[in-house]
RODO-2510 file (C-alpha; in nm, 4 decimals, decimal comma):
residues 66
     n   res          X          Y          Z
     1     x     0,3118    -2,3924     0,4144
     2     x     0,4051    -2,7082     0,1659
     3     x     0,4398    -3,0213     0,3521
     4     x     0,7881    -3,1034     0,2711
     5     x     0,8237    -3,4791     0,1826
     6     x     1,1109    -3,6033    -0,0139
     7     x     0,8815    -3,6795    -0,3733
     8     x     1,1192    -3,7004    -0,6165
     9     x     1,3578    -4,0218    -0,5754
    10     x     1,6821    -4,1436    -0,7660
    11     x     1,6722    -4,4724    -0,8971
    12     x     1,8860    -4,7206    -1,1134
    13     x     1,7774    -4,9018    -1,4049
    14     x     1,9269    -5,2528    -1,5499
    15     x     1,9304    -5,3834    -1,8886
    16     x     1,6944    -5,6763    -1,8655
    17     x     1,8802    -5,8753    -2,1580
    18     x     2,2419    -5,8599    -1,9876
    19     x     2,0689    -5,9302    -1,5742
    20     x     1,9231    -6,2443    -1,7179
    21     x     2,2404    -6,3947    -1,8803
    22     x     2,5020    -6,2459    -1,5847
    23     x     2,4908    -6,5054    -1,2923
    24     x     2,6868    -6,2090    -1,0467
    25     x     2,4579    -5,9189    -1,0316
    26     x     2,7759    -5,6677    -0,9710
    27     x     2,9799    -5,7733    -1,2853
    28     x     3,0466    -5,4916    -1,5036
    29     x     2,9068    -5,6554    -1,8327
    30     x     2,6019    -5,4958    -1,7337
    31     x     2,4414    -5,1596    -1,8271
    32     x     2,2766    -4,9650    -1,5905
    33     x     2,1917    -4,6000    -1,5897
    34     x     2,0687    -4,3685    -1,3127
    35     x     1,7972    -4,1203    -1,3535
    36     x     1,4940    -3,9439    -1,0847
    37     x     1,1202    -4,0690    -1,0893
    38     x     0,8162    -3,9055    -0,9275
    39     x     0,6996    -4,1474    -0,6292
    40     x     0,3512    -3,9859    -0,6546
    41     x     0,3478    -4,0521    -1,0040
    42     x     0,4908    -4,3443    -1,0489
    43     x     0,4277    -4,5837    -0,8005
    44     x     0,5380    -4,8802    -1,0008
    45     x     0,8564    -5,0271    -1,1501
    46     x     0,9841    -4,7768    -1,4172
    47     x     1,1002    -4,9856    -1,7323
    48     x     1,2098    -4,7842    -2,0380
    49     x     1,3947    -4,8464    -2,3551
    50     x     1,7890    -4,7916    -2,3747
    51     x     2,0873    -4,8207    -2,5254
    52     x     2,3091    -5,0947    -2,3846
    53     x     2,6753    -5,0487    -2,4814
    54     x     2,7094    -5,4446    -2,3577
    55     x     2,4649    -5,5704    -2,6035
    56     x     2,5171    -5,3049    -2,8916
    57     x     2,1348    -5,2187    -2,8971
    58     x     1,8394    -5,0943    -2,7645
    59     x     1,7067    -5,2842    -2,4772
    60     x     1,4503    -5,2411    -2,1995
    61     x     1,6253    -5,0927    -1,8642
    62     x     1,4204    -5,2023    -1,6018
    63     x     1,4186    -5,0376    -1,2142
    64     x     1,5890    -5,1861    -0,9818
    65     x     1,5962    -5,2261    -0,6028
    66     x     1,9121    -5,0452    -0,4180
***
């Protein structure tokens, strides 16, 4: 039988742009989007490029911690 270890996990990504100019982490001025990563294969920070309806463009969404 499989072992049976939680791999997949759900994580939340941040615009980078719109974290670095906000002072309050919680305002709602900032994008953020939720998606699943692989833990086995993708140890590391997740970063990817999307749309952030705060900043009218396409920014890098970076992981962040829960």
């Amino acid at each position: 039988m499989a072992k049976g270890g939680n791999v997949r996990v759900t994580i939340t990504l941040e615009c980078t742009s719109c974290a670095q100019d906000s002072v309050d982490k919680k305002s709602p001025g900032i994008s953020r989007y939720t998606t699943q990563k692989n833990r086995r294969n993708t140890p590391l920070r997740l970063e990817l490029k999307k749309f952030c309806a705060h900043c009218y463009k396409h920014t890098i969404h970076g992981e962040i911690k829960k």
